[in-house]
Residue, then its C-alpha position, 0 to 999 in steps of 0.5 A: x872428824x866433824x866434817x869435810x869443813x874446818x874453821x881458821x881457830x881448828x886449823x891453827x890448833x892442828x898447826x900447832x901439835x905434834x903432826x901438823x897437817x899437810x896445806x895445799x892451797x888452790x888458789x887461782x883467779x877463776x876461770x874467765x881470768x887469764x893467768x893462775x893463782x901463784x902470784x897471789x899465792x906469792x903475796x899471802x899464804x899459810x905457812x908451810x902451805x904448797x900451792x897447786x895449780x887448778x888448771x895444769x894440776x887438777x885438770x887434766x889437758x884439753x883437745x880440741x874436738x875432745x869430750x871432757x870440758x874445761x876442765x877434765x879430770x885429771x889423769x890419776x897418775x899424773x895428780x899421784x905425781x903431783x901430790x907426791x912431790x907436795x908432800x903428801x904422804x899416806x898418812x897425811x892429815x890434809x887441809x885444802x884452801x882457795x883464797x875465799x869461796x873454796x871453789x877451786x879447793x872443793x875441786x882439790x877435796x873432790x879429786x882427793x876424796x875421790x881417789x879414796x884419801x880419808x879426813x881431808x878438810x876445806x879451810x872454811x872461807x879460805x886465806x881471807x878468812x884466817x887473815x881476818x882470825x889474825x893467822x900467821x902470813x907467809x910470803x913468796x914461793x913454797x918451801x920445798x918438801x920432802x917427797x911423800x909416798x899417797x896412793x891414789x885409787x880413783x873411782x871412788x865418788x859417783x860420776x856421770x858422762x853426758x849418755x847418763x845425764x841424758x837418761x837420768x831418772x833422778x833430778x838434775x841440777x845446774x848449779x850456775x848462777x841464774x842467768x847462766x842457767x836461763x840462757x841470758x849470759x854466758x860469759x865463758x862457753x860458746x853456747x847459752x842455756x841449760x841441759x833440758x829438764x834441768x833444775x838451777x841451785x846456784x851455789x853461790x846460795x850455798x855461801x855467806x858474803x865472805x865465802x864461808x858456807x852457811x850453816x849445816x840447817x841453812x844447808x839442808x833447807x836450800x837442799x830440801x829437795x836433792x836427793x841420791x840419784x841426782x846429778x850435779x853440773x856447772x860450766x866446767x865440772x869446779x863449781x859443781x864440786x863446790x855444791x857436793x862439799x855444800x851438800x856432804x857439809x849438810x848431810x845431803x850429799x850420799x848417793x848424788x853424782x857429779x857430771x865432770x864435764x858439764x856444761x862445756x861437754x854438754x855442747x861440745x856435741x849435737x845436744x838440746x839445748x833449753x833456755x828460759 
């Protein structure tokens, strides 16, 4: 495998041989959006692809008052469960796909990889990027599948809780976008600005216009500066997943711990609070 990413022209070769690959597409419409991404999924899809909810299916339930963020991981057994019912078996080749810039499949690669699932690879550009290579189109709701047998064993990527970030020797970066960073919008969480002493990457720096991701030397040059140690957040724990796919795509990503809760966790106790 040449990497975590896959172009439409690969998959479409893997789709065609003996042992074609289990599609899993995540696509929702963000998370300031109401609703999720099965009516979208309903309209367009791969063939054969399942759809699996970020919000209910990778993300476990949020309390009122809890740590964890928008978006906490989800519990092991319950995404065994899932996956199961998808289809996915221990054997299983697996592609993850969103409709476009691979934020929510970065979320399904993380989890996946995490939980010690070899080889899986992000549909690079997502749906939009195999309709525009001229791939076949279903439409309506997934086909059911046998049930599949994966084990999950979670625990297998470098995470941190809000204490680590605190004490972090390493760089800290926040992947939002600038002005969510500077403390100048923040159109989702309560609270404007960034954790102190944090750097801001965006991710979006990561991705062409059509949410393909830039070259591997292109990658490399935006992350000059990351090194193992280092912690990634965002707002709620995706977009972070998204830079760490950037990164792994780049050869950068060993050794660089992911912050699950982020932003949203972050604030959801008595913590500084920089902007600017």
């Amino acid at each position: 495998m040449s990497g975590p990413l896959i172009t439409p022209e690969e998959l479409a070769e893997l789709l065609a041989g003996d042992e074609p690959p289990v599609l899993l597409d995540a696509r929702y419409p963000g998370p300031a959006a109401a609703g999720n991404g099965l009516p979208a999924f309903r309209e367009g899809h791969l063939p054969g692809a399942q759809w699996i909810d970020v919000n209910t299916e990778l993300s476990g339930p949020k309390r009122p008052g809890s740590t964890g963020g928008r978006h906490p991981l989800p519990d092991p057994g319950a995404l065994q469960q899932t996956l199961r019912r998808l289809g996915v078996r221990r054997d299983s080749a697996i592609v993850v796909m969103d409709a476009d810039n691979s934020l929510a499949a970065a979320r399904l690669w993380w989890l996946l990889t995490d939980a010690g699932v070899s080889g899986v690879r992000v549909l690079d550009g997502g749906f939009a990027a195999w309709q525009r290579n001229g791939g076949a189109v279903a439409t309506g709701a997934p086909t059911p599948v046998p049930e599949g047998d994966v084990s999950l064993e979670s625990g297998q990527l470098a995470v941190v809780d809000a204490d680590q970030v605190a004490g972090a020797e390493g760089t800290v970066w926040d992947v939002r976008a600038g002005e969510r960073y500077r403390g100048e919008s923040e159109p989702i969480d309560p609270v404007a600005g960034h954790i102190p002493g944090a750097r801001n990457l965006p991710a979006a720096d990561a991705q062409e216009p059509d949410g393909r991701f830039r070259d591997a030397g292109q990658l490399r040059e935006l992350f000059a500066d990351v090194r193992p140690g280092d912690i990634v957040y965002c707002g709620s724990g995706i977009t972070a997943a998204q830079s760490l796919l950037a990164m792994t795509a780049a050869g950068v990503a060993d050794g660089v711990r992911l912050y699950p809760g982020s932003w949203s966790d972050w604030i959801s106790a008595d913590r500084p609070v920089e902007r600017g």
